[in-house]
mmJSON file of the N, C-alpha and C atoms, coordinates in Angstrom:
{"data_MODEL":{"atom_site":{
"group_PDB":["ATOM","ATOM","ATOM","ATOM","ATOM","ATOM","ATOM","ATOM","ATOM","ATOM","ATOM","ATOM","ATOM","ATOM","ATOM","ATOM","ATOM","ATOM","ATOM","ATOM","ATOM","ATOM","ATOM","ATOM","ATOM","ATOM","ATOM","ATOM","ATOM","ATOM","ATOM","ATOM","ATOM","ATOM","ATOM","ATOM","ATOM","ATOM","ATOM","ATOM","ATOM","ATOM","ATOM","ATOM","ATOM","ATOM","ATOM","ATOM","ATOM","ATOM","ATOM","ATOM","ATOM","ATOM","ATOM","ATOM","ATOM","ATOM","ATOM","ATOM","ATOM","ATOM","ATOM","ATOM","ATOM","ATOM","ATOM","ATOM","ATOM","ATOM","ATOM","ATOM","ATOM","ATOM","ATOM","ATOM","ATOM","ATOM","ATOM","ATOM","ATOM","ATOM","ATOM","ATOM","ATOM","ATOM","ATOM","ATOM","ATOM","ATOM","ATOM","ATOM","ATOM","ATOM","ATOM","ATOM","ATOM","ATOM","ATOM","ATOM","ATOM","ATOM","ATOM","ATOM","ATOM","ATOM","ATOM","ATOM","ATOM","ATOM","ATOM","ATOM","ATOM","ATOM","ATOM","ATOM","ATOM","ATOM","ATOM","ATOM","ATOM","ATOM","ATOM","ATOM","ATOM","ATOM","ATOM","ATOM","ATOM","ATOM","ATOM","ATOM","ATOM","ATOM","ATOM","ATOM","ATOM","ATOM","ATOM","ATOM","ATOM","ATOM","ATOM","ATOM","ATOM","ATOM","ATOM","ATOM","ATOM","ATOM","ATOM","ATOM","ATOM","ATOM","ATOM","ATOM","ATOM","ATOM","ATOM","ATOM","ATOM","ATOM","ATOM","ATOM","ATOM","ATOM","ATOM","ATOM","ATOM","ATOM","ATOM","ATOM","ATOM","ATOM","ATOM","ATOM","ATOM","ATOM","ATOM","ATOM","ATOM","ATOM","ATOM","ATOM","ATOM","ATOM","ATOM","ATOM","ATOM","ATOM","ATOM","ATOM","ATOM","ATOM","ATOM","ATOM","ATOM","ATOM","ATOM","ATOM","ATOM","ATOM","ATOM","ATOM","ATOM","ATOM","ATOM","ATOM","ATOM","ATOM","ATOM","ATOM","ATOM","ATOM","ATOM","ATOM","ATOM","ATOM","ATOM","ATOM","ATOM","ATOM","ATOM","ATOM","ATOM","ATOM","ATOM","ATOM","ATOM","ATOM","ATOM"],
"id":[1,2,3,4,5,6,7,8,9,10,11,12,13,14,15,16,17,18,19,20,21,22,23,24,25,26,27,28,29,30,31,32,33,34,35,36,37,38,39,40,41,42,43,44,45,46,47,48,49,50,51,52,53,54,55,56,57,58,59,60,61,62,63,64,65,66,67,68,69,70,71,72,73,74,75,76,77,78,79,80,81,82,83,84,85,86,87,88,89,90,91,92,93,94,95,96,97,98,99,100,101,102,103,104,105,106,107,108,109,110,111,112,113,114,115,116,117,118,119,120,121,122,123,124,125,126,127,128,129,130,131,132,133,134,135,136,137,138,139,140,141,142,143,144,145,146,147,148,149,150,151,152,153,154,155,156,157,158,159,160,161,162,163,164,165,166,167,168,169,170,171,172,173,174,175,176,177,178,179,180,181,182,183,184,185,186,187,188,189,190,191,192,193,194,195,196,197,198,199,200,201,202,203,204,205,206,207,208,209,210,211,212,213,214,215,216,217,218,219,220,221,222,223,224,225,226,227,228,229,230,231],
"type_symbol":["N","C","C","N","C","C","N","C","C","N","C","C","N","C","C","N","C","C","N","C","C","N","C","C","N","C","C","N","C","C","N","C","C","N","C","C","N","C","C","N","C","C","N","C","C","N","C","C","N","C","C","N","C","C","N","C","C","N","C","C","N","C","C","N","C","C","N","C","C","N","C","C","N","C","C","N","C","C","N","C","C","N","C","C","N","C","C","N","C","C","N","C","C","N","C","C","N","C","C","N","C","C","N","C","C","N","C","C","N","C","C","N","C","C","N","C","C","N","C","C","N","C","C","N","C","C","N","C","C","N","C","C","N","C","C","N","C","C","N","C","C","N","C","C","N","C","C","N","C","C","N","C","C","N","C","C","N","C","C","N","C","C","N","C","C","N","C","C","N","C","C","N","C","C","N","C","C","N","C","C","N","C","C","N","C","C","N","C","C","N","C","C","N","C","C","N","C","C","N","C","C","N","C","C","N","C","C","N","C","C","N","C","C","N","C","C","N","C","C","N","C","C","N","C","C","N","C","C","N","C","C"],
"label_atom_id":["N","CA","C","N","CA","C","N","CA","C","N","CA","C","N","CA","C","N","CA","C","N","CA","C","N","CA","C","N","CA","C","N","CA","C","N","CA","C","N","CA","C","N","CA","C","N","CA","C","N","CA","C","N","CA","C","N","CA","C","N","CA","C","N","CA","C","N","CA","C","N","CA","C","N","CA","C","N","CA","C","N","CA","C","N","CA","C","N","CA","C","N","CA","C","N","CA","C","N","CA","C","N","CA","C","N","CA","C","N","CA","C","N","CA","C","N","CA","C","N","CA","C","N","CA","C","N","CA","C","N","CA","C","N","CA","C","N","CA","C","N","CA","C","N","CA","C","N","CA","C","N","CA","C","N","CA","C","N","CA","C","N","CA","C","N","CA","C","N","CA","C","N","CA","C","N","CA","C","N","CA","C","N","CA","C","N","CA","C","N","CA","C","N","CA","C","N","CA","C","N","CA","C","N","CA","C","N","CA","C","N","CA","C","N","CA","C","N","CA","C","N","CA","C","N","CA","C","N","CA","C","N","CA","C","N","CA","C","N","CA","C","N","CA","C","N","CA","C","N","CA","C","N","CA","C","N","CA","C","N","CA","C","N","CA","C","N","CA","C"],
"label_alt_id":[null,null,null,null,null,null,null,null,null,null,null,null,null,null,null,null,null,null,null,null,null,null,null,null,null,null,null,null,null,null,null,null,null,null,null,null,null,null,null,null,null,null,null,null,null,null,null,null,null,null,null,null,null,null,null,null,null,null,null,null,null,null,null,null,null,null,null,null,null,null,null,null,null,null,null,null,null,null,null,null,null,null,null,null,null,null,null,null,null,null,null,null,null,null,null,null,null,null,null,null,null,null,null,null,null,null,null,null,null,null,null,null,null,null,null,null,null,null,null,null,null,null,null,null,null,null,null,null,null,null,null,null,null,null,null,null,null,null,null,null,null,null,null,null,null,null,null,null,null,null,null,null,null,null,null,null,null,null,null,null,null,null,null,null,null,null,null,null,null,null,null,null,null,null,null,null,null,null,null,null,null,null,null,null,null,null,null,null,null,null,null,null,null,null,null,null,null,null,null,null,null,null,null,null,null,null,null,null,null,null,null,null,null,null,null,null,null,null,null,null,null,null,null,null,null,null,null,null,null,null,null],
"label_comp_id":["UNK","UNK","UNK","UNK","UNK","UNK","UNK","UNK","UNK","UNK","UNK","UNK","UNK","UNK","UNK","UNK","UNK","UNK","UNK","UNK","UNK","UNK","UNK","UNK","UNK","UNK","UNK","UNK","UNK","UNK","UNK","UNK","UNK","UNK","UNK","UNK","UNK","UNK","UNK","UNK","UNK","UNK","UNK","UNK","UNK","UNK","UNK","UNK","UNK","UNK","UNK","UNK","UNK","UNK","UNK","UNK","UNK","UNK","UNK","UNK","UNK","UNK","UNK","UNK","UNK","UNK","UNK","UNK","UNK","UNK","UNK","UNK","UNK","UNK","UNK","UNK","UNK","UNK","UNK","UNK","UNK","UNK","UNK","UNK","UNK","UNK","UNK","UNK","UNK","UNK","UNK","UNK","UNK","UNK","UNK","UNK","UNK","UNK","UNK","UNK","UNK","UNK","UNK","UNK","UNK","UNK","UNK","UNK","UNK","UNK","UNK","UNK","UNK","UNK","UNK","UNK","UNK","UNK","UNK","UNK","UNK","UNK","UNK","UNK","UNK","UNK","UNK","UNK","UNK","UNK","UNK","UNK","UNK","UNK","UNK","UNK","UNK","UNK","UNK","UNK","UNK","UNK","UNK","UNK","UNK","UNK","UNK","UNK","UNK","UNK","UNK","UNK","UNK","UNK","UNK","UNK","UNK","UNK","UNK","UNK","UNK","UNK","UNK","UNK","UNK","UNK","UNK","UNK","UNK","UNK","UNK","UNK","UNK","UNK","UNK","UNK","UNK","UNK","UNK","UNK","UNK","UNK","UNK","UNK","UNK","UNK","UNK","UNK","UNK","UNK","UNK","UNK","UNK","UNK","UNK","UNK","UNK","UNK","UNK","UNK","UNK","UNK","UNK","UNK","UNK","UNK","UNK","UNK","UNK","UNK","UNK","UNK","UNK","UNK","UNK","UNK","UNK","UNK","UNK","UNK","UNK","UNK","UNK","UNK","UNK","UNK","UNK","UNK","UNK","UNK","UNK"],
"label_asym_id":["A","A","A","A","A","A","A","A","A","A","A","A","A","A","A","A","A","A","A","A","A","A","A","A","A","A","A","A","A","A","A","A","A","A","A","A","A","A","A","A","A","A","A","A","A","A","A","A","A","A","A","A","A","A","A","A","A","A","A","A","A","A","A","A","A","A","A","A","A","A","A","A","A","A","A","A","A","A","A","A","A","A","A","A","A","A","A","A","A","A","A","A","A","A","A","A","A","A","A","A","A","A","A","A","A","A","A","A","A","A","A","A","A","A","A","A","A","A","A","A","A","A","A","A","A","A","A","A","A","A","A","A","A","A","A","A","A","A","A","A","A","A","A","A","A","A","A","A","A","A","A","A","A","A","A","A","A","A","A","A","A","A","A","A","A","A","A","A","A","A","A","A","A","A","A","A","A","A","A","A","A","A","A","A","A","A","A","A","A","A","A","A","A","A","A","A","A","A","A","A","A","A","A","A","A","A","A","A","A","A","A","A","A","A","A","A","A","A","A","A","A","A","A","A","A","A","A","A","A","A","A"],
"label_entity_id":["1","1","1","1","1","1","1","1","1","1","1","1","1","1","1","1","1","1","1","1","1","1","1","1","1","1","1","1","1","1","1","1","1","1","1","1","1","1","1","1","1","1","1","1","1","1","1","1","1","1","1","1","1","1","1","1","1","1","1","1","1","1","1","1","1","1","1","1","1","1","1","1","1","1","1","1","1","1","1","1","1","1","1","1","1","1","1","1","1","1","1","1","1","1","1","1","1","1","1","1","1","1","1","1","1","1","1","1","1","1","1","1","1","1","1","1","1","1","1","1","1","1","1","1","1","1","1","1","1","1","1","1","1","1","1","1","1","1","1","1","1","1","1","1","1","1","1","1","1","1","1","1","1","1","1","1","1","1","1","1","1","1","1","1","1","1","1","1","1","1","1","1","1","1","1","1","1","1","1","1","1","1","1","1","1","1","1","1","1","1","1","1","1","1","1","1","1","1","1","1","1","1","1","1","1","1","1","1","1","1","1","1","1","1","1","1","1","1","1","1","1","1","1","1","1","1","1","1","1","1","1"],
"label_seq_id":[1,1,1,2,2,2,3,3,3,4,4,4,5,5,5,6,6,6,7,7,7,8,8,8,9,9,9,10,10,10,11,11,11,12,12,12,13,13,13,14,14,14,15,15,15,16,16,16,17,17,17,18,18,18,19,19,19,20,20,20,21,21,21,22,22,22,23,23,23,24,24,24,25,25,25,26,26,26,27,27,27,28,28,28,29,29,29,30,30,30,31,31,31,32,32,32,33,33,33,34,34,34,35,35,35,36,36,36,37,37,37,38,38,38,39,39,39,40,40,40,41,41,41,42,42,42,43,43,43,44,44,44,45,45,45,46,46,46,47,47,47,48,48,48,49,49,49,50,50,50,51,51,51,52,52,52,53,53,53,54,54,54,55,55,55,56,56,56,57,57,57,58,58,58,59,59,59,60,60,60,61,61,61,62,62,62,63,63,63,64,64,64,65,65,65,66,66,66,67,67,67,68,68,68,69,69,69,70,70,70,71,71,71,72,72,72,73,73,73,74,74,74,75,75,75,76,76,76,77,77,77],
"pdbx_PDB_ins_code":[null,null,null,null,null,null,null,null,null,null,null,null,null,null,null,null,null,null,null,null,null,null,null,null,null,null,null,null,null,null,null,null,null,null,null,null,null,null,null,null,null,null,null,null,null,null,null,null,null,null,null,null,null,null,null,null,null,null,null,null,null,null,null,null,null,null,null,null,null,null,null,null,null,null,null,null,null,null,null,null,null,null,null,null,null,null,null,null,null,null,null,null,null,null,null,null,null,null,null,null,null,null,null,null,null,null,null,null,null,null,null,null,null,null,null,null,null,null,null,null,null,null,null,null,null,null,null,null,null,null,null,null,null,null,null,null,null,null,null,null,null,null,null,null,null,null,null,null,null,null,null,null,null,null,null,null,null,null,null,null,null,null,null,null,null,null,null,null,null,null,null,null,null,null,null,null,null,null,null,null,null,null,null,null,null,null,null,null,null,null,null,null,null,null,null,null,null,null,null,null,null,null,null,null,null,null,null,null,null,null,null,null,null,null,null,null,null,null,null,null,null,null,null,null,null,null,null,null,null,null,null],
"Cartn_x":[121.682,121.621,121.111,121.891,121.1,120.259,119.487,118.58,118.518,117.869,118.244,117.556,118.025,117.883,117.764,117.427,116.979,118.246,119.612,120.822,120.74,120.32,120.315,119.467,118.888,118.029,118.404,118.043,118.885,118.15,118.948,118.089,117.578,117.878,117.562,118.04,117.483,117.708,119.33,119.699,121.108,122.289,121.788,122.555,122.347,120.71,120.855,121.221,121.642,122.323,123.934,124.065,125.753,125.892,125.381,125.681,125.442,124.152,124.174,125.471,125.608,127.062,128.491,128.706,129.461,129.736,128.635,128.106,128.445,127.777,127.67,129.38,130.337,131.989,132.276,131.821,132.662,132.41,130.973,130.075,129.699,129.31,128.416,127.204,126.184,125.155,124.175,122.941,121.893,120.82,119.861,118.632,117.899,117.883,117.395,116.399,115.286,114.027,113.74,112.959,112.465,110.766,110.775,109.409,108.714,108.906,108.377,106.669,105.525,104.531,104.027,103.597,103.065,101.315,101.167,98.887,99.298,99.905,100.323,101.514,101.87,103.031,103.81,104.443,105.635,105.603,104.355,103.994,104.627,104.836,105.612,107.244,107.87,109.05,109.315,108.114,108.614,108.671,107.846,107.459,108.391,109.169,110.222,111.52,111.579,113.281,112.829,113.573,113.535,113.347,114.239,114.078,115.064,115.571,116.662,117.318,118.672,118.991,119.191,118.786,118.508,120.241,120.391,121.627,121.474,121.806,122.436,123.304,122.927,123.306,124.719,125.431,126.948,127.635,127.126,127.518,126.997,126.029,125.533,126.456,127.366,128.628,128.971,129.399,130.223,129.467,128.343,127.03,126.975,127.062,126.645,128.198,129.063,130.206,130.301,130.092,130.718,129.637,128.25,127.111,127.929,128.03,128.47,129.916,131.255,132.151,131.564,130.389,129.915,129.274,128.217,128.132,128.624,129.88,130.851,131.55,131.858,132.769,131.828,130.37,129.367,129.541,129.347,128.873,130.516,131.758,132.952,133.565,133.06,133.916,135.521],
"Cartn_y":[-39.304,-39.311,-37.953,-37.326,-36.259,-36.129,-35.072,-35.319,-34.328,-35.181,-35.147,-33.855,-32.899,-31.278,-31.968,-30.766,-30.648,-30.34,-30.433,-30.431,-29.68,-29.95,-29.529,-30.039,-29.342,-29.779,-30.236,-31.362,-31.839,-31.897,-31.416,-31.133,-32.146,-33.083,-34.207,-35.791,-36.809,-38.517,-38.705,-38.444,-38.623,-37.871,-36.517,-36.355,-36.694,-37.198,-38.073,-39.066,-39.68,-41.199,-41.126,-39.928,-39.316,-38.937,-38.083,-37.887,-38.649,-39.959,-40.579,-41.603,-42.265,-42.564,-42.238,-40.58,-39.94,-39.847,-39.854,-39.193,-41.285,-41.946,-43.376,-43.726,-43.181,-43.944,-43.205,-41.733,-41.156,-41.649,-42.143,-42.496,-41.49,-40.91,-39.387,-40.01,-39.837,-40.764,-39.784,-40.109,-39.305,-40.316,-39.469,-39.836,-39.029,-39.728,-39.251,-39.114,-38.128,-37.936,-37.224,-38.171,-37.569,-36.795,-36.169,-36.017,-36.157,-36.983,-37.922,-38.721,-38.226,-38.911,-39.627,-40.838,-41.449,-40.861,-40.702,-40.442,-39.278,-38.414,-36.99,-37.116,-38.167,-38.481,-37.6,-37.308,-36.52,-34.987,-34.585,-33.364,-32.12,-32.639,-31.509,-31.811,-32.563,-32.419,-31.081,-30.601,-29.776,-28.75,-28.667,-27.185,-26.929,-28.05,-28.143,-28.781,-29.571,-29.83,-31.48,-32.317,-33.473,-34.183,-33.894,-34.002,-33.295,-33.802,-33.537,-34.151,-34.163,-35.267,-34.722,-35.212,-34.946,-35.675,-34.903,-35.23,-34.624,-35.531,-34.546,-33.318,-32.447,-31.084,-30.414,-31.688,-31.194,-31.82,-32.156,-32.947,-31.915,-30.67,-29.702,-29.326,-28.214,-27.475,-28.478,-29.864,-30.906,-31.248,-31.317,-32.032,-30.658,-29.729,-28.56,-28.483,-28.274,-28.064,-29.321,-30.578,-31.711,-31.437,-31.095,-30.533,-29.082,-28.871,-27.074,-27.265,-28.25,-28.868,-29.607,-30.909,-31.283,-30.46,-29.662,-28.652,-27.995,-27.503,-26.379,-26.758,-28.316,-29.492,-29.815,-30.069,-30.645,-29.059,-28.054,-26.688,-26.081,-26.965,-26.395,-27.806,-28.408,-29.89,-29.314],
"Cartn_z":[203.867,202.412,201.936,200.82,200.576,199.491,199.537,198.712,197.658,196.052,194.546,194.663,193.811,193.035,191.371,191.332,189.546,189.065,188.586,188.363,187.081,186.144,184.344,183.704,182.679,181.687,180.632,179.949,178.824,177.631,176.632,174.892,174.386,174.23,173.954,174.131,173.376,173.989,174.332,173.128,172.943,173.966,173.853,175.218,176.625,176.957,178.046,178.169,177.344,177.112,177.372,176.724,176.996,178.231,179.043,180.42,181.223,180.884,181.743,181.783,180.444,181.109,181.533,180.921,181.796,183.32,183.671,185.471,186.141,185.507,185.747,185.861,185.241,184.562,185.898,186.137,187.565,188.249,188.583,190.092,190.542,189.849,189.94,190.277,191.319,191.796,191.117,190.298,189.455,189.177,188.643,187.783,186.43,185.588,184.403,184.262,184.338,183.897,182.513,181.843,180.686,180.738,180.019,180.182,178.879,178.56,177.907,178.21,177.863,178.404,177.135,176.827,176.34,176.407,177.084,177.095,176.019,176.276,175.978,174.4,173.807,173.239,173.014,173.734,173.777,173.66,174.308,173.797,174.812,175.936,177.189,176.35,175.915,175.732,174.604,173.604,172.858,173.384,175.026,175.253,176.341,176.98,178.005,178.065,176.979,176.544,176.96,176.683,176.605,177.331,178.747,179.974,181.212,182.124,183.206,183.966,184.263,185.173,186.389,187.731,189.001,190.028,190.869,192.034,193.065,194.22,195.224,195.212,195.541,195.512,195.429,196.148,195.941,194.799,193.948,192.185,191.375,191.435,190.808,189.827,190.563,189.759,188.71,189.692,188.459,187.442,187.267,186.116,185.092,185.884,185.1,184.196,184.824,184.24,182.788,183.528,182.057,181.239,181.618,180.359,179.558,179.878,179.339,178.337,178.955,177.949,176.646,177.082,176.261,175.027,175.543,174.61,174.034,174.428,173.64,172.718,173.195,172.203,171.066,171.179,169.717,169.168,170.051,168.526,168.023,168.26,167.675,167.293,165.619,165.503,164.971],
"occupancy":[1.0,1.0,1.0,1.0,1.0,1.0,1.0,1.0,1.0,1.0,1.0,1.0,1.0,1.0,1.0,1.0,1.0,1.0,1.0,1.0,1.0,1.0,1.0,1.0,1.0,1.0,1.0,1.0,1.0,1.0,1.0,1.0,1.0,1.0,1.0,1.0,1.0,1.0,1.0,1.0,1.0,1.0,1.0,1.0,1.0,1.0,1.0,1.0,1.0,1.0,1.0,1.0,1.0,1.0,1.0,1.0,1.0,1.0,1.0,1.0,1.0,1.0,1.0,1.0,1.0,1.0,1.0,1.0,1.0,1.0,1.0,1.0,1.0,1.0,1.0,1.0,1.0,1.0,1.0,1.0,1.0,1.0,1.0,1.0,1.0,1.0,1.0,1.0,1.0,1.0,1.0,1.0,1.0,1.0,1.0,1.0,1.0,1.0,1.0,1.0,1.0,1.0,1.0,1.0,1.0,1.0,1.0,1.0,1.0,1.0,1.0,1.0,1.0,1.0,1.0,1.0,1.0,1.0,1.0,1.0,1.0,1.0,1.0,1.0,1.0,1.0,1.0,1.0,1.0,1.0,1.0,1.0,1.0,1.0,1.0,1.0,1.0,1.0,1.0,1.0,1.0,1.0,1.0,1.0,1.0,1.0,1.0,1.0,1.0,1.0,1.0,1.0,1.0,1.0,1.0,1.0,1.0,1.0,1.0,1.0,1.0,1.0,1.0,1.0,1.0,1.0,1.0,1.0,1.0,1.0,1.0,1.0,1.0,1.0,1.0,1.0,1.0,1.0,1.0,1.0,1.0,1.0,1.0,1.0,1.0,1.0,1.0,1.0,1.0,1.0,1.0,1.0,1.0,1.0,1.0,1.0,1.0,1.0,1.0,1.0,1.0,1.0,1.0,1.0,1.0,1.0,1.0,1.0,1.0,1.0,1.0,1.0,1.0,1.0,1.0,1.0,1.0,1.0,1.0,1.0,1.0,1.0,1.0,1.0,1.0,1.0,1.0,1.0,1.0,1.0,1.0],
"B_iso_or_equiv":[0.0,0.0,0.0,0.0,0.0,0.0,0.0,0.0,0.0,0.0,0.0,0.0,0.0,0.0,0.0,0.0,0.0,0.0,0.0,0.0,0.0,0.0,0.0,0.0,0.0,0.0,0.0,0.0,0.0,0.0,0.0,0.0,0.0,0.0,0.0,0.0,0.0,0.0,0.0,0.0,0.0,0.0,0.0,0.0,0.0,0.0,0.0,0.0,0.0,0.0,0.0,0.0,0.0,0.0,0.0,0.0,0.0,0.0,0.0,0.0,0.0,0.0,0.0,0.0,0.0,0.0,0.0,0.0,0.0,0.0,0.0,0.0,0.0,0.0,0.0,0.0,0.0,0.0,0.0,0.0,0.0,0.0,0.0,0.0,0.0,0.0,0.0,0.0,0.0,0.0,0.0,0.0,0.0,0.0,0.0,0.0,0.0,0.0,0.0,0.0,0.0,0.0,0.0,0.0,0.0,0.0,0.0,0.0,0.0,0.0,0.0,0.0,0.0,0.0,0.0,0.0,0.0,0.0,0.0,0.0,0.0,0.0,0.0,0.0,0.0,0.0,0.0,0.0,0.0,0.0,0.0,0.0,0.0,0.0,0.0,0.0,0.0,0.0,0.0,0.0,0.0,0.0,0.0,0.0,0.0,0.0,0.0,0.0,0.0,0.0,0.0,0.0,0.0,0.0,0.0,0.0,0.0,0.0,0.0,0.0,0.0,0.0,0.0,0.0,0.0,0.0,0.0,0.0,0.0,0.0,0.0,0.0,0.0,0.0,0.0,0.0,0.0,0.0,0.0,0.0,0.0,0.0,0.0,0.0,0.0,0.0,0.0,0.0,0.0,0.0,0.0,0.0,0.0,0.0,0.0,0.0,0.0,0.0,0.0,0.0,0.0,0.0,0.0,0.0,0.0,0.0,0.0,0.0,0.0,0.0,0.0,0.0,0.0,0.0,0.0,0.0,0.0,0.0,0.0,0.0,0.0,0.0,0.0,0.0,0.0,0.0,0.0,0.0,0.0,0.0,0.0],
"pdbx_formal_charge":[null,null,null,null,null,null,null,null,null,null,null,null,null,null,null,null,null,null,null,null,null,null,null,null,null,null,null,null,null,null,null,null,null,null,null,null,null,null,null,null,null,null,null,null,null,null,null,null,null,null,null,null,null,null,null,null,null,null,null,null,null,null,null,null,null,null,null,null,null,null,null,null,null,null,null,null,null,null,null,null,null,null,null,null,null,null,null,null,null,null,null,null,null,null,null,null,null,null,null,null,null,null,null,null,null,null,null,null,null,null,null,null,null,null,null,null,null,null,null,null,null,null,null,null,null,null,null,null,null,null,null,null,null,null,null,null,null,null,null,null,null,null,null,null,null,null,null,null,null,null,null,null,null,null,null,null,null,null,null,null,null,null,null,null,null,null,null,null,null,null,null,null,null,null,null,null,null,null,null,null,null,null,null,null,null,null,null,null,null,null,null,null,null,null,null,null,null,null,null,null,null,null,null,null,null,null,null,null,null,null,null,null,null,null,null,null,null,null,null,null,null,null,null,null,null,null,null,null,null,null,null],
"auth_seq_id":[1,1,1,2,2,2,3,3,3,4,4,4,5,5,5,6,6,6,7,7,7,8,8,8,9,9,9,10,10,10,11,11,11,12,12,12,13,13,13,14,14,14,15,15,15,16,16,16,17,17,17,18,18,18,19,19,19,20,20,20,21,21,21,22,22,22,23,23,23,24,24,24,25,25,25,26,26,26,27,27,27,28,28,28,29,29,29,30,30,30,31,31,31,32,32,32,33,33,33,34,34,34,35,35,35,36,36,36,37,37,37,38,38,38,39,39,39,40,40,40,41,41,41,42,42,42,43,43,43,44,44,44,45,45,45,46,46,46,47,47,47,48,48,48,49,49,49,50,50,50,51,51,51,52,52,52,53,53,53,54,54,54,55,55,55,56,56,56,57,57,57,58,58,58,59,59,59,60,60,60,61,61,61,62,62,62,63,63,63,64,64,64,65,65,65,66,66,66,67,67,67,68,68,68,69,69,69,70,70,70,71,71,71,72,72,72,73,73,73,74,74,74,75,75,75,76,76,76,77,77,77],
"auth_comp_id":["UNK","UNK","UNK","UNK","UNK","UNK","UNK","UNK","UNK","UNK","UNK","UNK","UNK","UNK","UNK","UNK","UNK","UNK","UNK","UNK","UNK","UNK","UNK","UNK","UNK","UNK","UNK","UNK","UNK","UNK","UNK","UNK","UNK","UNK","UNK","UNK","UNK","UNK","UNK","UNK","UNK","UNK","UNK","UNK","UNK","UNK","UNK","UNK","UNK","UNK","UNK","UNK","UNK","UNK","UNK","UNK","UNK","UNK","UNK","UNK","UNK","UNK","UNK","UNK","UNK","UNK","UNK","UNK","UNK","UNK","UNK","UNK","UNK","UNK","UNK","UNK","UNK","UNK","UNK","UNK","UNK","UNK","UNK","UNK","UNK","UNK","UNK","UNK","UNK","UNK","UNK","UNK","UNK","UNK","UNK","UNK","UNK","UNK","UNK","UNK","UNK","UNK","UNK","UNK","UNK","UNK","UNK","UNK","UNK","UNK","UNK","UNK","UNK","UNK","UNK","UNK","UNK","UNK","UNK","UNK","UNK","UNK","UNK","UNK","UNK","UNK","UNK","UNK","UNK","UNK","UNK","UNK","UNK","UNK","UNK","UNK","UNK","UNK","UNK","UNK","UNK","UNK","UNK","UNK","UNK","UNK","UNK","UNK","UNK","UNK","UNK","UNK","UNK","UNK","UNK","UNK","UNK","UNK","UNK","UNK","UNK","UNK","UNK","UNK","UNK","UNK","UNK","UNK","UNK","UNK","UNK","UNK","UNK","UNK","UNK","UNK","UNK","UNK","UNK","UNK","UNK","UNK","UNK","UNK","UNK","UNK","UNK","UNK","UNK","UNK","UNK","UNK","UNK","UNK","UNK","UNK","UNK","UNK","UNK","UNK","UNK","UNK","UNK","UNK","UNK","UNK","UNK","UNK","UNK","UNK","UNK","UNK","UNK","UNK","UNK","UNK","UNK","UNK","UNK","UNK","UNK","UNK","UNK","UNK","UNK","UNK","UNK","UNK","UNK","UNK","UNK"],
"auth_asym_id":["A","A","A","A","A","A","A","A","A","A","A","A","A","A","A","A","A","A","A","A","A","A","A","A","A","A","A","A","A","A","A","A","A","A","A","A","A","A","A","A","A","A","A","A","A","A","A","A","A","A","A","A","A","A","A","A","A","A","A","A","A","A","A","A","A","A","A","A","A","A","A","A","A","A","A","A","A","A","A","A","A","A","A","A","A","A","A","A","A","A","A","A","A","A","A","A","A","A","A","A","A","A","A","A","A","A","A","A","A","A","A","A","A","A","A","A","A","A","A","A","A","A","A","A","A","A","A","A","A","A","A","A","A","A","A","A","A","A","A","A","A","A","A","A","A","A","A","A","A","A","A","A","A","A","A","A","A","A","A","A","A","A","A","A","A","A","A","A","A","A","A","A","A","A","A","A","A","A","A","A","A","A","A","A","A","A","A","A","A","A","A","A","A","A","A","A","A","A","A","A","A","A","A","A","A","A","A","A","A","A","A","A","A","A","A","A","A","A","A","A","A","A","A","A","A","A","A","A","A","A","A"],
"auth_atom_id":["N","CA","C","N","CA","C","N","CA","C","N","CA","C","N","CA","C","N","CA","C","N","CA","C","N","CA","C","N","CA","C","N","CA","C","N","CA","C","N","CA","C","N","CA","C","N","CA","C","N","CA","C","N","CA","C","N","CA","C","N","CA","C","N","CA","C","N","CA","C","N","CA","C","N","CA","C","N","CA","C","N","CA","C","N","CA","C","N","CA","C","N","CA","C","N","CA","C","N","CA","C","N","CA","C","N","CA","C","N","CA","C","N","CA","C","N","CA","C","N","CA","C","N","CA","C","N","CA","C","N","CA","C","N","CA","C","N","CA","C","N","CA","C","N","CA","C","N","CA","C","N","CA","C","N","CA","C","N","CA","C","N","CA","C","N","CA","C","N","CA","C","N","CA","C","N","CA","C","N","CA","C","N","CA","C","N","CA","C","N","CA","C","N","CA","C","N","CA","C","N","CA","C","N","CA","C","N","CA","C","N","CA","C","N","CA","C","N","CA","C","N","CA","C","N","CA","C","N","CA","C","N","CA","C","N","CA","C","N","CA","C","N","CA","C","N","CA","C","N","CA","C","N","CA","C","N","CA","C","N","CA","C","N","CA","C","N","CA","C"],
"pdbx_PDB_model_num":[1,1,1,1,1,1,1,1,1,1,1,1,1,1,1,1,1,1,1,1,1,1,1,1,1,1,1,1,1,1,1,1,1,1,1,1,1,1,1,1,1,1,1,1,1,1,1,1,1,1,1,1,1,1,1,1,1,1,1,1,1,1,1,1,1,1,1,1,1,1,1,1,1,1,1,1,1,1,1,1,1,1,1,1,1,1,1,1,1,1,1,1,1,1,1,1,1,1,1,1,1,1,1,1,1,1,1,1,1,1,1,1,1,1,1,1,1,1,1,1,1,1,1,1,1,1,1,1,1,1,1,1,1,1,1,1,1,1,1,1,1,1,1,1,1,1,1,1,1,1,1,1,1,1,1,1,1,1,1,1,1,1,1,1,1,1,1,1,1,1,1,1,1,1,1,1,1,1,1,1,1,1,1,1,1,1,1,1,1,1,1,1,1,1,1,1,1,1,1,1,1,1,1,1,1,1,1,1,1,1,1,1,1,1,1,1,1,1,1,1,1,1,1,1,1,1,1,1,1,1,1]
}}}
């Protein structure tokens, strides 16, 4: 089994909700971390982005790539 890398950082809720079910429809195998702390309420997310989603290493290119379409597609409606 190989083991999860830091893949991309994601801006916010909504686009982790979007990639996660992007990556989920391929079977792109991942994990969503927010950094999100409750003690802290939400105070690392302003200073580090919302959160990141994590993969095995050879899904990298592909995560990075459908993040980077996604993005290019929201800043040109």
């Amino acid at each position: 089994m190989e083991d999860y890398i830091k893949a991309s950082m994601l801006d916010n809720e909504d686009e982790g909700r979007l990639i996660d079910s992007i990556l989920t429809e391929r079977g792109i195998p991942h994990q969503m971390r927010s950094y999100h702390d409750t003690a802290f309420d939400g105070l690392y997310q302003t200073q580090k982005g919302w959160g990141y989603v994590s993969a095995p290493a050879s899904y990298e290119e592909e995560i990075i790539e459908i993040i980077s379409d996604l993005r290019k597609a929201a800043n040109h409606p």
